[in-house]
C-alpha positions in Angstrom: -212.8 66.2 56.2 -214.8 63.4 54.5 -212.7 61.1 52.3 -214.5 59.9 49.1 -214.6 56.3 48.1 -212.3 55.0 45.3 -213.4 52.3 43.0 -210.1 50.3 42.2 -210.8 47.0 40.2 -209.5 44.0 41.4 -208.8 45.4 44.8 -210.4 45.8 47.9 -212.5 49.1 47.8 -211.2 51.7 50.2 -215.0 53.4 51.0 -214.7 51.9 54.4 -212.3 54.0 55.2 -212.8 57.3 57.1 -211.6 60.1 58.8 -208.8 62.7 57.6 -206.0 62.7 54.5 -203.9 62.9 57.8 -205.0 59.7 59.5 -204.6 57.6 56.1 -200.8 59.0 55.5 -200.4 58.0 59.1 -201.0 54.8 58.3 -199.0 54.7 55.0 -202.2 54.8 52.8 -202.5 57.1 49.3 -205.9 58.7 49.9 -208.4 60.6 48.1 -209.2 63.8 49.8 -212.3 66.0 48.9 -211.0 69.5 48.1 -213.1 72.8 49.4 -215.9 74.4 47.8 -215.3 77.3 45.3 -217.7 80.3 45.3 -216.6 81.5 42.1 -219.4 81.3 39.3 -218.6 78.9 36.5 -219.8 77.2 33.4 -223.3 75.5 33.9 -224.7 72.8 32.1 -225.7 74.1 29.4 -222.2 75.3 28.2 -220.6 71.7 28.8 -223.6 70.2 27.0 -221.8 71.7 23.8 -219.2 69.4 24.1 -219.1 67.4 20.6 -218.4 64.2 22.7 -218.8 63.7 26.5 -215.1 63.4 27.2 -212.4 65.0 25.6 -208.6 64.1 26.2 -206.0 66.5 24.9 -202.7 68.2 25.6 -202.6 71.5 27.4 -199.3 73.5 28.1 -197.6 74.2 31.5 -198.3 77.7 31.8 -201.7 77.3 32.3 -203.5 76.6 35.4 -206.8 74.9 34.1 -210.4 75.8 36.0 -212.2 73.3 37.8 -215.4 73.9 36.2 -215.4 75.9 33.2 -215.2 74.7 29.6 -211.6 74.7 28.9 -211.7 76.8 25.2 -208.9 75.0 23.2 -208.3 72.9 20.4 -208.2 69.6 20.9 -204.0 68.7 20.4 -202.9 65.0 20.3 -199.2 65.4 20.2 -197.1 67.1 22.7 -193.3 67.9 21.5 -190.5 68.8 23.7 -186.7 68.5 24.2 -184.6 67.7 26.5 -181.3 66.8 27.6 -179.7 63.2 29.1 -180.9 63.9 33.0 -183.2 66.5 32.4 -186.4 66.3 33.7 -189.1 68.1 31.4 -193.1 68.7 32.3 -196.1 68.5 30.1 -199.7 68.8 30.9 -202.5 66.9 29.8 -206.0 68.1 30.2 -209.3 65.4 30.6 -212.5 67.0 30.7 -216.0 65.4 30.8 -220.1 66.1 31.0 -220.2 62.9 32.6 -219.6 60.9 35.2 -216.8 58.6 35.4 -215.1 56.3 37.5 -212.0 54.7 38.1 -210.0 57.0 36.4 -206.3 55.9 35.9 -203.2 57.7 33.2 -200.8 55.4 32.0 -197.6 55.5 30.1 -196.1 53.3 27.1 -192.2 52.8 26.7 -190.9 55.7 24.5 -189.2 54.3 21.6 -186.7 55.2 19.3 -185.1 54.8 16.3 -182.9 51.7 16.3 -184.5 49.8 19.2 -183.6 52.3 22.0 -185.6 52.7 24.7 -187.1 54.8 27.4 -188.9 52.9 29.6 -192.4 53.4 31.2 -191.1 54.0 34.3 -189.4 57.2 33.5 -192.8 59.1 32.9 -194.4 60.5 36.1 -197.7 61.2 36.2 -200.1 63.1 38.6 -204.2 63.9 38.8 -203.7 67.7 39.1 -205.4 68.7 42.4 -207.3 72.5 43.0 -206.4 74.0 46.8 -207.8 77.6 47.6 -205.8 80.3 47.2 -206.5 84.4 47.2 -204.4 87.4 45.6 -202.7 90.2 46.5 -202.9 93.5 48.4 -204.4 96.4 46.7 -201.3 97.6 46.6 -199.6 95.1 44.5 -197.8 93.3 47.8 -198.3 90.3 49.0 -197.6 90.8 53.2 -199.6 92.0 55.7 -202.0 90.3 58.1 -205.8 89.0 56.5 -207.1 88.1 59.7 -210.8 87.3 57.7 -210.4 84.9 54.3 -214.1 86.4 53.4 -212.1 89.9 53.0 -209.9 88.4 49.5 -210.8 87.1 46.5 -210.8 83.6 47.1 -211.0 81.0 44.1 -210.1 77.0 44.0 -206.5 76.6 41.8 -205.0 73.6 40.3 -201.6 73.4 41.6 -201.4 69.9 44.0 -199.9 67.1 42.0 -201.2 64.3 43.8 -200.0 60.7 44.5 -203.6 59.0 44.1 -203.1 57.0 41.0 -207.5 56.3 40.7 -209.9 59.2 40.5 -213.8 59.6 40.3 -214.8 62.5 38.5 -218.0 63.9 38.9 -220.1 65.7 35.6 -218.6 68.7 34.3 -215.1 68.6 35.5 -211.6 69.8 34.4 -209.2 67.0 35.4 -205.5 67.8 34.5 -202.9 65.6 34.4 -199.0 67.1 35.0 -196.4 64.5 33.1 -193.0 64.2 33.7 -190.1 62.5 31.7 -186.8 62.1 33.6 -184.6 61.3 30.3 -182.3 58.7 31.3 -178.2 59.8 31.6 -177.8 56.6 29.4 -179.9 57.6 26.8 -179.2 57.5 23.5 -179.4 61.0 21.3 -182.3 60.6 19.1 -186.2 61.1 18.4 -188.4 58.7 21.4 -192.2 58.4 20.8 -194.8 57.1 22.6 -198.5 57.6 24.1 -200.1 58.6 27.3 -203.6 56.7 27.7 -206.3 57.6 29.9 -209.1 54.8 31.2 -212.0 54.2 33.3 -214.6 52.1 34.8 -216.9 53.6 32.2 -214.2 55.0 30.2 -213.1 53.1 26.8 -209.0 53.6 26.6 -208.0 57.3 24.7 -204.7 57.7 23.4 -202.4 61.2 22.7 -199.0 60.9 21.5 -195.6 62.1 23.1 -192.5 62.9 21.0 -189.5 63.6 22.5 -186.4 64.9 21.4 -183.5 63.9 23.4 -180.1 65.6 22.8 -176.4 65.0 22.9 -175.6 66.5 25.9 -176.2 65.6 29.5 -177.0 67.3 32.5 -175.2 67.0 35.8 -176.9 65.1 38.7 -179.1 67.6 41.0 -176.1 67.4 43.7 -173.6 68.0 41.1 -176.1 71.4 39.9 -173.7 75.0 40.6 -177.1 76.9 41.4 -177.4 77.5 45.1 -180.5 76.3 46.3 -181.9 77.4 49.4 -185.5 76.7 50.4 -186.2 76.8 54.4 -187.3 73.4 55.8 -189.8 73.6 58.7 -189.4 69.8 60.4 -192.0 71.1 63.1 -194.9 71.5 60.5 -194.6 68.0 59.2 -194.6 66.4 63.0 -197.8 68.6 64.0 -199.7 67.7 60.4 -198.7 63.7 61.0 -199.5 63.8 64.9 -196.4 62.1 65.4 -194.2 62.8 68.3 -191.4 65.8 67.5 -187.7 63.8 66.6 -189.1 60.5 66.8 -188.6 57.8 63.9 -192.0 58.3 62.6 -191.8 62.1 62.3 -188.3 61.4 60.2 -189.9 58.7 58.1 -193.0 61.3 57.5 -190.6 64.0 56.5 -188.3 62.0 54.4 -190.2 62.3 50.9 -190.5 65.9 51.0 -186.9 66.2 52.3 -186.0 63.8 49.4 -187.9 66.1 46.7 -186.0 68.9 47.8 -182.6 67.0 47.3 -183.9 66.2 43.7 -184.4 69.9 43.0 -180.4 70.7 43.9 -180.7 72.1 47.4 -177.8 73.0 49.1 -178.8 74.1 53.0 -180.1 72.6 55.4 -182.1 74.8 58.0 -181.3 74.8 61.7 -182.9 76.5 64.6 -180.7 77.5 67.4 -182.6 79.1 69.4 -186.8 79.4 70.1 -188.9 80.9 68.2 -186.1 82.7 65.8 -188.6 84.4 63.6 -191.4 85.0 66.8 -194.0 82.7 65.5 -194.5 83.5 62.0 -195.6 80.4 61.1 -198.5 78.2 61.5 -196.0 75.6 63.2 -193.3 77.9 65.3 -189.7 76.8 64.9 -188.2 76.0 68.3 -184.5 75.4 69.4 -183.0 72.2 68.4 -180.1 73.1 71.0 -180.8 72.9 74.4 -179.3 75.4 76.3 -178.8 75.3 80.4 -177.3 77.8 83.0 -176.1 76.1 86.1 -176.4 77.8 89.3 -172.6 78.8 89.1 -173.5 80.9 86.0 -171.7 78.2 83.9 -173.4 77.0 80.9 -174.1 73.8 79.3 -175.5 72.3 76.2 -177.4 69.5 74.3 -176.7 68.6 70.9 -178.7 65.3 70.5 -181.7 66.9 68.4 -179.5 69.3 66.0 -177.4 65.7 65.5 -180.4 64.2 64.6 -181.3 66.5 62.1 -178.3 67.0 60.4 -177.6 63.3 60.1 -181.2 62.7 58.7 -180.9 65.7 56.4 -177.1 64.5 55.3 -177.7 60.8 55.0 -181.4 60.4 54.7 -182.2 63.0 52.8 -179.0 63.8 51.2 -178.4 67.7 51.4 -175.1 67.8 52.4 -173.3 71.2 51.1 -174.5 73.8 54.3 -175.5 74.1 57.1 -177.3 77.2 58.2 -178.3 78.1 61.6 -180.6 80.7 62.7 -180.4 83.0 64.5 -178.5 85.3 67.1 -180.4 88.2 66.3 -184.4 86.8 66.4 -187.1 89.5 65.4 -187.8 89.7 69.1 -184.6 89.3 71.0 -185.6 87.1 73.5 -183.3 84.1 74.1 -184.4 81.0 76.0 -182.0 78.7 78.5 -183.3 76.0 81.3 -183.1 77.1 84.6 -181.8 74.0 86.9 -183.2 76.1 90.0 -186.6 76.6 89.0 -187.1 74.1 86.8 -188.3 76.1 84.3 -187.1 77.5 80.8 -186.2 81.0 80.9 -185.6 83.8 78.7 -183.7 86.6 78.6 -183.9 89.7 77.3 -180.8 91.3 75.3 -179.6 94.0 72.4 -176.6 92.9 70.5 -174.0 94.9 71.8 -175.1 94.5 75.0 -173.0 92.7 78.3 -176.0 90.3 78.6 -176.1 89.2 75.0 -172.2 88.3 75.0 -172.3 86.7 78.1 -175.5 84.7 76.5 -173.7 84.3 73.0 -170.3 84.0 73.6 -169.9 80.6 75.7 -172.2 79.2 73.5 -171.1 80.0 69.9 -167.7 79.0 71.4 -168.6 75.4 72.6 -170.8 75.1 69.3 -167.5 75.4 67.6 -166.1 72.6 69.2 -168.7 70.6 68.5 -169.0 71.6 64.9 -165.5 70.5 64.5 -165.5 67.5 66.4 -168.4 66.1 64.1 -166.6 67.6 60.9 -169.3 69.6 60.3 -167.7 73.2 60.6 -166.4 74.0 57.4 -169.8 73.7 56.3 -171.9 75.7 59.0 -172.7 79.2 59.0 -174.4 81.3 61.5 -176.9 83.0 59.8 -179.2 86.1 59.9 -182.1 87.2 58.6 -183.8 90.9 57.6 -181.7 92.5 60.2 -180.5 96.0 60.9 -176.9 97.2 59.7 -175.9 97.8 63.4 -176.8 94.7 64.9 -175.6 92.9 62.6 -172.2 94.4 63.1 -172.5 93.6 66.7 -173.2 89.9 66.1 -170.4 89.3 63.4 -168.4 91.3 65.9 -169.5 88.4 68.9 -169.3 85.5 65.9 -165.7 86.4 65.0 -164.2 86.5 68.7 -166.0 83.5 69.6 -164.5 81.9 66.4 -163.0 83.7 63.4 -163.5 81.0 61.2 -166.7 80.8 61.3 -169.1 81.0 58.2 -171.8 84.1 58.4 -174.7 84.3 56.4 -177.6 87.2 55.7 -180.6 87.0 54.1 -181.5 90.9 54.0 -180.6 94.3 52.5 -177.3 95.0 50.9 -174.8 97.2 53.0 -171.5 97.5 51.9 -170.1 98.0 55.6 -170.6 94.1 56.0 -170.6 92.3 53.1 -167.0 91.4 52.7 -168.1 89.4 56.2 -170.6 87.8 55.2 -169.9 84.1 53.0 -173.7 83.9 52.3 -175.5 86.9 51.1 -179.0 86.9 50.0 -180.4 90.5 49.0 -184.1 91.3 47.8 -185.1 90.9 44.2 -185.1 94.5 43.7 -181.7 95.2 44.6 -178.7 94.4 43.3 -174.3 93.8 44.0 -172.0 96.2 42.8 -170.4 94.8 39.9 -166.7 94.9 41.6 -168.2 93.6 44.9 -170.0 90.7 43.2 -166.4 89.8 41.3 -164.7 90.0 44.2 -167.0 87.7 46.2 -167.0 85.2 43.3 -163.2 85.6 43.8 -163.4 84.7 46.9 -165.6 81.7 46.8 -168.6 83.6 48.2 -171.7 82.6 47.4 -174.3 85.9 46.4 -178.1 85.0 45.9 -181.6 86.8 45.3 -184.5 86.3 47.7 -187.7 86.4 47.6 -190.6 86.6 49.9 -194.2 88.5 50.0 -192.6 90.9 49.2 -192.5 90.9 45.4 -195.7 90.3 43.2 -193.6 89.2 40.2 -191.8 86.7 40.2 -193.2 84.3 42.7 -194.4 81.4 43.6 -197.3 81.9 45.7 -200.5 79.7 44.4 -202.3 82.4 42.1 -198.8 83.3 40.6 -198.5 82.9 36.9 -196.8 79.2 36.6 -194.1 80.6 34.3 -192.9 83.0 37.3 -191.2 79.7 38.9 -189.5 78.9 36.1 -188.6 82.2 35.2 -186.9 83.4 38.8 -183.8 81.1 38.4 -183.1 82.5 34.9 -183.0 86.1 36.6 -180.9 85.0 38.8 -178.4 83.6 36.6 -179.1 87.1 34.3 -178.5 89.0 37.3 -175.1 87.6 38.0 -176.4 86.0 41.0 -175.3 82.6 42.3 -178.8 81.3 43.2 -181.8 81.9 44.9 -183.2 81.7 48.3 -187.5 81.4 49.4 -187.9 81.5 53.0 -190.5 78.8 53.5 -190.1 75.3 51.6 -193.0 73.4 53.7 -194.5 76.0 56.5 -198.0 73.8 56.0 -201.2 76.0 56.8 -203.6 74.2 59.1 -205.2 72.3 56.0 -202.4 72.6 53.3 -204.1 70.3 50.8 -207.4 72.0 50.4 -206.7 76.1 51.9 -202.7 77.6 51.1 -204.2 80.9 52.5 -202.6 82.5 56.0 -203.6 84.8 58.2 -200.2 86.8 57.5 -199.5 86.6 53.8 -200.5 85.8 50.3 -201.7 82.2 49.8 -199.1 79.8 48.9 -196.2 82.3 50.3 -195.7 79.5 53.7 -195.3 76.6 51.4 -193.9 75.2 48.1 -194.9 71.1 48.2 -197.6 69.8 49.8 -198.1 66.4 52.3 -198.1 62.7 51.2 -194.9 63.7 48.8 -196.8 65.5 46.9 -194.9 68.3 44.7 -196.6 71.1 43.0 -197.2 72.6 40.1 -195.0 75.8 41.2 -191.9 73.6 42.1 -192.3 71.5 39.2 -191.6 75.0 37.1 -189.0 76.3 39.6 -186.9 72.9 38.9 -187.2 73.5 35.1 -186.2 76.7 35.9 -183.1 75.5 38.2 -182.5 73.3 34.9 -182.2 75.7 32.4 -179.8 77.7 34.6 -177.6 74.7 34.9 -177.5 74.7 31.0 -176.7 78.3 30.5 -173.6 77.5 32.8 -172.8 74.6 31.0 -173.3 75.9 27.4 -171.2 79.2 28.3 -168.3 77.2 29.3 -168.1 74.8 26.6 -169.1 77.7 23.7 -165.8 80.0 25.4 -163.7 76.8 25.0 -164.7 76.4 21.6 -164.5 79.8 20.9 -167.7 80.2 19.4 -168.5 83.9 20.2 -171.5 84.3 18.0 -173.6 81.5 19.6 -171.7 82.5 23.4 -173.6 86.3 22.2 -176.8 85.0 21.4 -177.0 83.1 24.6 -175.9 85.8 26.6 -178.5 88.5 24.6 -181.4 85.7 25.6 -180.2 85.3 28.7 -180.2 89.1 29.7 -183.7 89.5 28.8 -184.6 88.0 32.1 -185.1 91.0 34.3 -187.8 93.8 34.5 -186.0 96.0 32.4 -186.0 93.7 29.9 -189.7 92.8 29.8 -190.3 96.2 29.5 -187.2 97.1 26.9 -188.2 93.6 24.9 -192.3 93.5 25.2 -191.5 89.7 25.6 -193.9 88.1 28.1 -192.0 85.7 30.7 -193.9 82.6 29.3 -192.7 83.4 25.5 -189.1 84.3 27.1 -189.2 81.0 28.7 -190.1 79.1 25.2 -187.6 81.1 23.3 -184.8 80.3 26.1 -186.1 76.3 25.6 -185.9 76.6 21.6 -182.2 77.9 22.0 -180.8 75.9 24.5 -181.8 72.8 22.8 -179.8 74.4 19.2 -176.4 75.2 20.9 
């Protein structure tokens, strides 16, 4: 991968430098990377040679994600308007397009000001140079698994979704360059109308202005560890080692993991992924998970184990990272049931092969989950640690809460999988498909119970989702079905399974681009997560709003929330004719009334 050169003034120019995006982030550097090729056909130069002046500077909306190379057909706008609450953060997007060349390319923020001298500074408004990856579709049939062993087979097109960390950009002639902006309101604000300007600049660029206005109101949302929504987005700590070429578990490979980790603590997660045994999930990934337990048999049939890596990783994840609520560990029944142990004799690791149900499986499981408990305990960590399934059949899962329970009945069980009725009242964690949904008496009774009930999603479902061709509204919309569905939160199996080459190509040979992975290397977020936060948001103020609207006993507003709120579902895109992006917008407008 070739790295372009960045002009930066004043500074020492970074052409010299070479070799991958890797190699720089190695060495603690914020580099330019050149992204891949797309095939697609686009505008030529005679349709940006229309362009009333060579560079245009405008704002664009969030639920658009704006071609590389074509003519973006909008009005130019100059003001962006939005609302928000104290500790919310809310997203724009800017759009910068030219027929030119231009270097040096840098987005700045003022200080948004209020009436009455308050402030909000500079500091509080993120920006990022959108970045395009490759992404593809889905199946003829409307899914998104299955294998796609040849890229050439799909309909593969560059889309912006990579907000990048590079703070100076070259653009080369007829280029779309968006710009995603951020305002994380301060919890001290002060209630009241903020305005300011966003400039953009270059080498060869004379300073262009648009205007912000921001709205901030008199309520305040919770910080993200405070949020009620359960978060649960799969960490994969073996991608970021083999992307970094750092050695697994050393302090480099936690220091390289710590911004995405840190990310994902700002979006309200609340589990942190363990893997208990080798290959839980036989390889799925480009980067397999293997066991951060080490397990041994002695020659006496005895067994013993390590702890020193799954310490590691829950102390990072606790106290680095802070994600602190669960712990879940996968898995005692893996998609091939193969389990792994050292063998002292040989020298060798091992594995064995066992049904649950079976004398071999207990006699592999048993000693284990029963030391495990002690160990939980003696670091205080089991009232928060569940052993956790995933996708699993009804019977084997009865064998292995059977197993869980004798080893230790106070142990937390999780399943990420269909609904059965036989084993839910076992289960503290359930996560069932979009499609289906908890009896009403069940899902009160959980709640009762302090059980937590989420939605999942994977390739599955073609709407809503976050792979990188999805609709950017879909992010932002899937929390809000949750919360209309009665569910407690949301689960997506892979936070950061990185392709090969996740900044340029978020297509797999397994399932639809963008399905592996939701941020990107470098601490880079995306445009995807960005949304899924807002999302997370707004389902933080539907809690808040119900609560304090009962308590006033304000049933009029309490029934137009609820009305709005129920919309979110299939049914009711169908029954209503509302799009998800005017839902969302309509949700925004009346959240930031009540």
């Amino acid at each position: 991968m070739k790295i372009k050169p960045i002009a930066i003034a004043g500074m020492i120019a970074l052409s010299s430098l070479s070799g991958s995006a890797q190699t720089q982030e190695r060495a603690g550097l914020s580099s330019d990377y050149e992204e891949l090729t797309d095939g697609k056909p686009h505008d030529g130069a005679e349709v940006w040679g229309r362009m009333r002046q060579s560079v245009a500077w405008s704002w664009g909306d969030t639920d658009t994600r704006y071609p590389k190379f074509d003519l973006p057909v909008r009005e130019q706008t100059a003001l962006w308007q939005t609302k928000a609450w104290r500790g919310e953060r809310v997203n724009g997007q800017a759009v910068l397009w030219t027929n030119r060349a231009l270097e040096a390319v840098t987005v700045s923020a003022s200080d948004l000001r209020g009436t009455g001298g308050t402030v909000i500074p500079a500091e509080a408004v993120r920006t990022h140079f959108v970045r395009y990856v490759m992404t593809d579709g889905l199946n003829p049939d409307g899914g998104g698994c299955g294998h796609r062993p040849d890229p050439a087979e799909w309909d593969s097109s560059l889309v912006a979704d990579v907000l990048d960390t590079v703070r100076i950009r070259n653009l080369a002639p007829c280029t779309v360059q968006p710009v995603w902006v951020q305002v994380a309101v301060p919890r001290e604000a002060e209630a009241g109308r903020y305005r300011g300007t966003l400039t953009v600049s270059g080498k060869n660029l004379r300073p262009m202005k648009i205007r912000i206005q921001l709205d901030v109101a008199d309520r305040t949302l919770p910080e993200p560890k405070e949020w009620a929504f359960h978060l649960d987005l799969w960490q994969n700590p073996y991608a970021v080692a083999r992307y970094y070429g750092v050695p697994l578990w050393s302090r480099a490979h936690f220091d390289a993991m710590l911004p995405s980790m840190k990310m994902l603590a700002e979006a309200g997660q609340k589990v942190v992924t363990a893997s208990i045994m080798h290959r839980p999930w036989a390889g799925q990934t480009y980067d397999p998970f293997d066991s951060m337990i080490a397990k041994t048999k002695r020659t006496d049939s005895t067994w013993t184990y390590d702890y020193t890596l799954f310490d590691r990783w829950i102390d990072f994840m606790t106290n680095e990272a802070g994600i602190d609520r669960q712990i879940n560990c996968y898995t005692l029944i893996p998609w091939a049931l193969s389990f792994d142990y050292f063998d002292p004799a040989t020298g060798r690791v091992q594995f064995l092969q066992a049904e649950p149900g079976s004398a071999a499986y207990r006699d592999y499981w048993l000693p284990f989950l029963t030391d495990f408990a002690r160990h939980l305990r003696e670091k205080g960590w089991f009232g928060r640690t569940a052993i956790s399934m995933d996708e699993r059949p009804l019977k084997a899962m009865q064998e292995a809460i059977r197993l869980i329970k004798e080893a230790d009945p106070e142990f937390k069980i999780t399943l990420a999988g269909n609904y059965h009725d036989e084993i839910q009242a076992d289960l503290y964690d359930l996560s069932i498909p979009y499609t289906h949904r908890f009896p009403a008496a069940v899902k009160a009774a959980r709640e009762q119970a302090g059980r937590i009930s989420t939605v999942y999603i994977c390739c599955t479902e073609s709407f809503p989702n976050t792979f990188t061709f999805s609709a950017p509204a879909e992010a932002a919309w899937l929390p809000v079905h949750a919360v209309a569905g009665g569910y407690d939160g949301v689960l997506r199996w892979a936070y950061n399974s990185w392709t090969a080459d996740p900044l340029r190509d978020s297509r797999f040979h397994t399932w639809a681009a963008g399905d592996c992975y939701l941020v990107y290397p470098g601490g880079r977020s995306s445009i995807r997560f960005e949304r899924l936060i807002e999302g997370i948001q707004q389902a933080e103020k539907i809690r808040i709003l119900r609560e304090t609207l009962a308590a006033a006993g304000d049933e009029a507003a309490l029934a137009e929330l609820n009305e709005t709120v129920a919309l979110f579902t299939p049914k009711g895109i169908e029954r209503s004719g509302i799009e998800p992006e005017a839902m969302l917008v309509q949700l925004k407008e009346l959240l930031g009334t009540l």
